[in-house]
C-alpha positions as CSV (number, residue, x, y, z in Angstrom):
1,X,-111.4,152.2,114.1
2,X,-110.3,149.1,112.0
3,X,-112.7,148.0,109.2
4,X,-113.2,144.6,110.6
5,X,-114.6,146.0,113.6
6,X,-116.9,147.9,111.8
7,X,-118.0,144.7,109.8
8,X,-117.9,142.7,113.1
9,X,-114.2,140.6,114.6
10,X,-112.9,138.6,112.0
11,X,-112.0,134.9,112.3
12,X,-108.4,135.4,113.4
13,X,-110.0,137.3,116.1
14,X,-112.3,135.0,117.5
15,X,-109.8,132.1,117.3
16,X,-107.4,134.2,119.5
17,X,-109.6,135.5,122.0
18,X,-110.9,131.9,122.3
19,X,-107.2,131.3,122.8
20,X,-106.7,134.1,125.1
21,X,-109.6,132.7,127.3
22,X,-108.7,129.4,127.1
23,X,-104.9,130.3,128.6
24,X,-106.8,132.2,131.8
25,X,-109.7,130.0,132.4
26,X,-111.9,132.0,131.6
27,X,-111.4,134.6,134.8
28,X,-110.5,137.9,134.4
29,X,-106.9,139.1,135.3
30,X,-107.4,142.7,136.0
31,X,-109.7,141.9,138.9
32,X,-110.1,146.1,139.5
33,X,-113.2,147.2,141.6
34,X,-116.6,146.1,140.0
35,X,-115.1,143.4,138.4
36,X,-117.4,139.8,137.9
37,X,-114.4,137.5,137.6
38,X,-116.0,135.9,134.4
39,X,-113.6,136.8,131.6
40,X,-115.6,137.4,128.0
41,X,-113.0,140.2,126.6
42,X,-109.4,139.7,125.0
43,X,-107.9,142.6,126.9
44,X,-104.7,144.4,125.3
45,X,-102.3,144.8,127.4
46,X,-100.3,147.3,125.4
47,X,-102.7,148.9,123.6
48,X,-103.0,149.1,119.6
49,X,-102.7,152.5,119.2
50,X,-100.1,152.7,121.3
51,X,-97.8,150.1,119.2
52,X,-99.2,146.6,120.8
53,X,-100.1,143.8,118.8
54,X,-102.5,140.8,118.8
55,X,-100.0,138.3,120.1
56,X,-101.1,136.0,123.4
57,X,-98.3,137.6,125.2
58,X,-99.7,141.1,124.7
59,X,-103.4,140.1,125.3
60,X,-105.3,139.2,128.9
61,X,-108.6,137.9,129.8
62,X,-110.9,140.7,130.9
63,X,-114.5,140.9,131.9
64,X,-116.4,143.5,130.5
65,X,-116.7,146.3,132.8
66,X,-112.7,146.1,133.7
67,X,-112.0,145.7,129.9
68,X,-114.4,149.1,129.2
69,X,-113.2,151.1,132.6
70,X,-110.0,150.6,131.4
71,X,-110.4,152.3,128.2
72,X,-112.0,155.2,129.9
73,X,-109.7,155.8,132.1
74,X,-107.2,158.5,130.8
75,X,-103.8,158.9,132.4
76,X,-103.8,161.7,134.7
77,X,-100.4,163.4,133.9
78,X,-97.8,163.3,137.1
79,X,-97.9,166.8,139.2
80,X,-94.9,168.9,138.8
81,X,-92.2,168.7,142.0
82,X,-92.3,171.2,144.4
83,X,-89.8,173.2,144.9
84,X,-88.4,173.9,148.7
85,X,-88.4,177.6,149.1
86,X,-87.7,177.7,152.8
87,X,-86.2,175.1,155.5
């Protein structure tokens, strides 16, 4: 966890996610099930730890429960192919 969020977002922050929101309208482009439609989150679309940054092309309005069920959601690792043993 960053120190500004500790302290609270930062004014860079807020001025991009103000951005961010302003871009979409203020809807949420996720839209996964549960979703209210009314965007308050700047959503990373790569995420941080995995090497994204805080630029408008990497960020997406979210509302809150798709922007939180999102970072629950672990990836499930893909099953192993079967192997044909008879024809």
């Amino acid at each position: 966890m960053s120190r500004a969020w500790v302290k609270g977002s930062t004014t860079r922050w807020r001025k991009i996610r103000a951005a961010v929101l302003a871009r979409d309208k203020g809807l949420c482009t996720i839209a996964a099930p549960g979703c209210t439609g009314r965007a308050t989150h700047a959503d990373h679309i790569v995420l941080r730890s995995m090497g994204g940054d805080d630029s408008l092309d990497n960020l997406r309005a979210a509302c809150e429960s798709c922007n939180l069920g999102r970072k629950r959601a672990t990836p499930q690792p893909e099953p192993a192919p079967r192997r044909v043993t008879r024809w």
